[in-house]
N, CA, C and O atoms as CSV, one atom per row, in Angstrom:
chain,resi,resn,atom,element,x,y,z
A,1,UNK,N,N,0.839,-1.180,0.000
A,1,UNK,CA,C,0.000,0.000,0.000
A,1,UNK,C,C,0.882,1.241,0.000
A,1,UNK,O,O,1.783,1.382,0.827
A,2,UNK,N,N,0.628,2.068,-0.871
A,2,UNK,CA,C,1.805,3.447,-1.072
A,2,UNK,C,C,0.193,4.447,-0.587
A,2,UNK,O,O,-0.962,4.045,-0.729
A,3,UNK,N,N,0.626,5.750,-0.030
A,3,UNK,CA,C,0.093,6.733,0.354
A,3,UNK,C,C,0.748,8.150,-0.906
A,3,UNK,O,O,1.950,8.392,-0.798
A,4,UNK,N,N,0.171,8.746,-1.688
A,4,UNK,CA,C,0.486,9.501,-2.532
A,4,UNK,C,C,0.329,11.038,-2.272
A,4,UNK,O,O,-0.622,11.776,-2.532
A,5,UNK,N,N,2.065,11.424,-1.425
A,5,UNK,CA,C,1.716,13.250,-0.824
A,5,UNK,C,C,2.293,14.425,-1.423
A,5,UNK,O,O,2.580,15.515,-0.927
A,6,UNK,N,N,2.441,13.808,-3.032
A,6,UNK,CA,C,3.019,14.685,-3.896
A,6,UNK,C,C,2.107,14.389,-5.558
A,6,UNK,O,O,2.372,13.541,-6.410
A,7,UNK,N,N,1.235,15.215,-5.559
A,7,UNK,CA,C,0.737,14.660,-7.168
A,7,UNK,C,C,0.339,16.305,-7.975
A,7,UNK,O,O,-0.183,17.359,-7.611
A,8,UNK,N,N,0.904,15.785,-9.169
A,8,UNK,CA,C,0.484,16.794,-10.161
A,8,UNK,C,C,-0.376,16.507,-10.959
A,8,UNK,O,O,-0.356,15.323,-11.293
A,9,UNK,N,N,-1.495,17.410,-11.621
A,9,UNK,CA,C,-2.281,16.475,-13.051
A,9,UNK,C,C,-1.920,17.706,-13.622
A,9,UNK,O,O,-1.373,18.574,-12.941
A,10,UNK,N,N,-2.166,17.853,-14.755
A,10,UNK,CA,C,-2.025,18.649,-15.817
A,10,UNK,C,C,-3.989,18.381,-16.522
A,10,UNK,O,O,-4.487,17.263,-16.651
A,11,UNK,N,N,-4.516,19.329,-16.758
A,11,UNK,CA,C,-6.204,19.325,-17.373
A,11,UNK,C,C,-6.403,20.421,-17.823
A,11,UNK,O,O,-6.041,21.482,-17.314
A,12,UNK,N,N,-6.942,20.289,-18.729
A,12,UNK,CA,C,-7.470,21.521,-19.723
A,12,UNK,C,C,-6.164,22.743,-19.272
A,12,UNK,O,O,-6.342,23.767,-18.612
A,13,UNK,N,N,-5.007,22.299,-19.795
A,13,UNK,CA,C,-3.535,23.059,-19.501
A,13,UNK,C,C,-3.433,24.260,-18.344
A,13,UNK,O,O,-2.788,25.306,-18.417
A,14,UNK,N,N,-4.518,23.638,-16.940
A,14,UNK,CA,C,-3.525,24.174,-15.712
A,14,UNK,C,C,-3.392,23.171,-15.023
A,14,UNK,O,O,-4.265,22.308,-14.929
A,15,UNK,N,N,-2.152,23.130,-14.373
A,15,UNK,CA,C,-1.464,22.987,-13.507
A,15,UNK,C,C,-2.111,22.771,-12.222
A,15,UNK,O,O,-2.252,23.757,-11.499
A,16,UNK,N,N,-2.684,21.210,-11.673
A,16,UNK,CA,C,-3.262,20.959,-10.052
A,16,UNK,C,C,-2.389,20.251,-9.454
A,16,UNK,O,O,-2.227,19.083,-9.808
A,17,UNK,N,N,-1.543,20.878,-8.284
A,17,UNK,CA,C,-0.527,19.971,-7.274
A,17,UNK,C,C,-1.682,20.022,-5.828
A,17,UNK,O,O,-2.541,20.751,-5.333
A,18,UNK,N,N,-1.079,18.866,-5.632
A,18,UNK,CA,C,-1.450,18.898,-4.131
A,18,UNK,C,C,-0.853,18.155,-3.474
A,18,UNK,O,O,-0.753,17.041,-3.987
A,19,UNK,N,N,-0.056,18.357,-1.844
A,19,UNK,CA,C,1.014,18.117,-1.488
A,19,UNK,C,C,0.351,17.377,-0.267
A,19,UNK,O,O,-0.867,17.351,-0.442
A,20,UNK,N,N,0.731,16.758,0.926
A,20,UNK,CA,C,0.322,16.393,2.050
A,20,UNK,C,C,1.056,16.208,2.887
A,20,UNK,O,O,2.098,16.730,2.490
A,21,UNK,N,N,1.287,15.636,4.190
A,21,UNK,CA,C,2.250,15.544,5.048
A,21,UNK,C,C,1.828,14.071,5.953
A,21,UNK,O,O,0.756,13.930,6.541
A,22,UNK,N,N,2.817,13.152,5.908
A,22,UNK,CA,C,2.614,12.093,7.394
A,22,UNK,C,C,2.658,12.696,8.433
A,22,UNK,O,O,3.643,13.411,8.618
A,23,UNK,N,N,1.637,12.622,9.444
A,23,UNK,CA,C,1.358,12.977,10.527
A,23,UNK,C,C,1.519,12.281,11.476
A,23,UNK,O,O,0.622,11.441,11.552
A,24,UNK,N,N,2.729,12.172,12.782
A,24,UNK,CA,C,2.764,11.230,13.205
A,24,UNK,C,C,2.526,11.694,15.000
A,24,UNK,O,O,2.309,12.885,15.226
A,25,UNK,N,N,2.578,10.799,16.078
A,25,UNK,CA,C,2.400,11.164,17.797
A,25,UNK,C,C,3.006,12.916,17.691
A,25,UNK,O,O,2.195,13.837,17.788
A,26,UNK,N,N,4.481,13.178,17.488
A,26,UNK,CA,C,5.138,14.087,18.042
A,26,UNK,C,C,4.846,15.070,16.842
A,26,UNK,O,O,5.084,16.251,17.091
A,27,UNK,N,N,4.452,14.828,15.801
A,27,UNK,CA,C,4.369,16.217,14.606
A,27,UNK,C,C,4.137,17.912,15.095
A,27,UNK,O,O,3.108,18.314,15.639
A,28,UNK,N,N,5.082,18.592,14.837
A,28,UNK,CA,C,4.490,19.700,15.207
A,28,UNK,C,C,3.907,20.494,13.610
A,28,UNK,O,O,4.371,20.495,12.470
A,29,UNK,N,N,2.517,21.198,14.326
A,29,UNK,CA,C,1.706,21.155,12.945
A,29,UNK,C,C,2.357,22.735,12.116
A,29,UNK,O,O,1.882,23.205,11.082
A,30,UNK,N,N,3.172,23.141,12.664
A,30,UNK,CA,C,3.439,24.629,11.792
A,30,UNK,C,C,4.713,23.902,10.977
A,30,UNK,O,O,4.753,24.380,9.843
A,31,UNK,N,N,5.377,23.274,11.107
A,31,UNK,CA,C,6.511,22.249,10.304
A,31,UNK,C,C,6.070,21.472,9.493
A,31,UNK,O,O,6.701,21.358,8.441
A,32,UNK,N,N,4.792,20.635,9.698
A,32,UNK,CA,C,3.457,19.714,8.738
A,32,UNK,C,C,3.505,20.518,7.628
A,32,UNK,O,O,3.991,20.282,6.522
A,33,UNK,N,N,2.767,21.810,8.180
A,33,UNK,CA,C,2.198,22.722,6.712
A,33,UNK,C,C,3.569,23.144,6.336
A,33,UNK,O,O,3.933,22.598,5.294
A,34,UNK,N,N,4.519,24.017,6.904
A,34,UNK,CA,C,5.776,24.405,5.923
A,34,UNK,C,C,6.350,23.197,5.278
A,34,UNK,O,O,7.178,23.452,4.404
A,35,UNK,N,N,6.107,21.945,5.502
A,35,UNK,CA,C,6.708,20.929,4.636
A,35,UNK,C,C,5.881,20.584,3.548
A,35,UNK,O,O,6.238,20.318,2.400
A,36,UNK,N,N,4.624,20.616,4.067
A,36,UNK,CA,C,3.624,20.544,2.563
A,36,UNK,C,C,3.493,21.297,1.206
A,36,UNK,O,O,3.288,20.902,0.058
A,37,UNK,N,N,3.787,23.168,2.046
A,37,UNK,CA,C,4.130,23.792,1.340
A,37,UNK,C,C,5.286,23.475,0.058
A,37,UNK,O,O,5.216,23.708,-1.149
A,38,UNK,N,N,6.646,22.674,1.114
A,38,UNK,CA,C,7.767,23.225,0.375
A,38,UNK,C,C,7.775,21.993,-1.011
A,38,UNK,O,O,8.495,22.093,-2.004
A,39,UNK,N,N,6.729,20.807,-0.728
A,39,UNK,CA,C,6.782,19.959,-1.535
A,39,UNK,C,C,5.672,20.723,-2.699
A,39,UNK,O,O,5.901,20.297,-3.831
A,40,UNK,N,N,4.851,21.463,-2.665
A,40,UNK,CA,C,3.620,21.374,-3.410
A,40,UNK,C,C,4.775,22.566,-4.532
A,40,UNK,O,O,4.776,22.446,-5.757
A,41,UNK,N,N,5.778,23.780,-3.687
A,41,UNK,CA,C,6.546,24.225,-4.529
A,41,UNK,C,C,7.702,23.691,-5.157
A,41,UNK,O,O,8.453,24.303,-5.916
A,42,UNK,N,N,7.801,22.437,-4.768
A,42,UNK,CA,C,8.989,21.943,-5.635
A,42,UNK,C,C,8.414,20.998,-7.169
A,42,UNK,O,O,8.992,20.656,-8.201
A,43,UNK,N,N,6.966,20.826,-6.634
A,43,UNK,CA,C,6.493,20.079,-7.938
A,43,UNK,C,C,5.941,21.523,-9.328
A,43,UNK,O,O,5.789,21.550,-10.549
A,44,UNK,N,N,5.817,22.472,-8.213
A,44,UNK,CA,C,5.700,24.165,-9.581
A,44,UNK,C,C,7.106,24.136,-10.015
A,44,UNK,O,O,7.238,24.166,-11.238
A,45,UNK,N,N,7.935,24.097,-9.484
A,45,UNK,CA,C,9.424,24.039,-10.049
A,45,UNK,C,C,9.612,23.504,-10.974
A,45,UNK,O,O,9.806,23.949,-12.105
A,46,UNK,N,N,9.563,21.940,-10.413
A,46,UNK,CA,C,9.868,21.085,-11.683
A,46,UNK,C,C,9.190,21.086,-12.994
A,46,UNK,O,O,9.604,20.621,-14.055
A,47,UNK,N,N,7.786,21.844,-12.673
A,47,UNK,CA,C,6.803,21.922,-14.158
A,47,UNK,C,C,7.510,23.130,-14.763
A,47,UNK,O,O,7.593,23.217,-15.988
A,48,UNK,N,N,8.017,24.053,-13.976
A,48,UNK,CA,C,8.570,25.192,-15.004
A,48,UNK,C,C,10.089,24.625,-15.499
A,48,UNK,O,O,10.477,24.932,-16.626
A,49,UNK,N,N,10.832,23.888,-14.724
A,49,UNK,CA,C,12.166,23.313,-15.844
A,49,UNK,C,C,11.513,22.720,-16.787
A,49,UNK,O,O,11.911,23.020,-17.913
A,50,UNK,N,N,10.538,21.888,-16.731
A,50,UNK,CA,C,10.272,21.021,-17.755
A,50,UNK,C,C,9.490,21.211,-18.918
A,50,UNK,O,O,9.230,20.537,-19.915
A,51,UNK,N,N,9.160,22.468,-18.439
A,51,UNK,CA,C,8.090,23.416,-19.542
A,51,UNK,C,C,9.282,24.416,-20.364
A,51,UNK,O,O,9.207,24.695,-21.560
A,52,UNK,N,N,10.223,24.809,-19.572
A,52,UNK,CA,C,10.708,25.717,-20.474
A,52,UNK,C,C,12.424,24.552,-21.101
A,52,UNK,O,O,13.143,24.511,-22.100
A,53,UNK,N,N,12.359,24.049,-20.175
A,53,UNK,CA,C,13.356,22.983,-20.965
A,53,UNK,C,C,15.002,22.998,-20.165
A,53,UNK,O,O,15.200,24.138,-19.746
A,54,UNK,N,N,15.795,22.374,-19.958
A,54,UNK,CA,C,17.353,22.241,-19.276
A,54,UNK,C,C,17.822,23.167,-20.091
A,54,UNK,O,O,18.462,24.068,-19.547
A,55,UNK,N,N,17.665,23.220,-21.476
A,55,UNK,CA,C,18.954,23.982,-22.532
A,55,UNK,C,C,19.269,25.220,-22.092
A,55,UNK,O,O,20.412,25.676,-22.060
A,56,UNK,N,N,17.650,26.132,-21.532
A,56,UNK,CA,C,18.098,27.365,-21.357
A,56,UNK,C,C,19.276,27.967,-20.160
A,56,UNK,O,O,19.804,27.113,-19.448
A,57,UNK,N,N,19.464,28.677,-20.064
A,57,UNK,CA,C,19.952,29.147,-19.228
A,57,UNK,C,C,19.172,29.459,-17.856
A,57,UNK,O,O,18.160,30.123,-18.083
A,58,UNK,N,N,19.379,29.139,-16.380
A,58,UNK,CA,C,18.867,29.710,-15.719
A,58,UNK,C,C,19.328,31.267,-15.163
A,58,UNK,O,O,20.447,31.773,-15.084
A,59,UNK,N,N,17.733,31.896,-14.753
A,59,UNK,CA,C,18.481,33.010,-13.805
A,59,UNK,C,C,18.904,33.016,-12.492
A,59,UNK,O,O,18.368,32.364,-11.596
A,60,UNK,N,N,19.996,33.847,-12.345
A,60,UNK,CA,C,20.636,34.220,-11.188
A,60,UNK,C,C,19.939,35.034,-10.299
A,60,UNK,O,O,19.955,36.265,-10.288
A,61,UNK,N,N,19.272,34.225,-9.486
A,61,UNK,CA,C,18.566,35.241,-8.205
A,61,UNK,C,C,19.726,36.052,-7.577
A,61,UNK,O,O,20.850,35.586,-7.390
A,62,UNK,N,N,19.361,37.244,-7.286
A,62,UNK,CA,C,20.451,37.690,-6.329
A,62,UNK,C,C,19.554,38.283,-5.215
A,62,UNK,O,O,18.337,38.245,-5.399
A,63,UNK,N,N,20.112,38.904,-3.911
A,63,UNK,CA,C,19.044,39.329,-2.660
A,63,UNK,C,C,19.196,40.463,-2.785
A,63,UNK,O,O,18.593,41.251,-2.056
């Protein structure tokens, strides 16, 4: 049995992620959601490398 806490679909060309978190005795829940968060933004990530492609060049964030 697999539990699925990372899924993307692609439909009528937008983009639905939805991320989740194992919840376990000691979870603290403000770390739950910032981890759900950081997965639901790593699957927008990967749709924009893969949409615009490796060849290009990336940009240089600076602060």
């Amino acid at each position: 049995t697999a539990i699925a806490i990372r899924t993307a679909v692609i439909k009528d060309g937008v983009l639905h992620v939805q991320a989740g978190a194992g919840i376990v005795a000691d979870s603290v829940p403000e770390s739950e959601w910032q981890e759900t968060m950081n997965k639901g933004r790593a699957l927008f990530r990967a749709a924009a490398l893969a949409e615009r492609g490796l060849d290009e060049p990336r940009a240089v964030e600076r602060p």
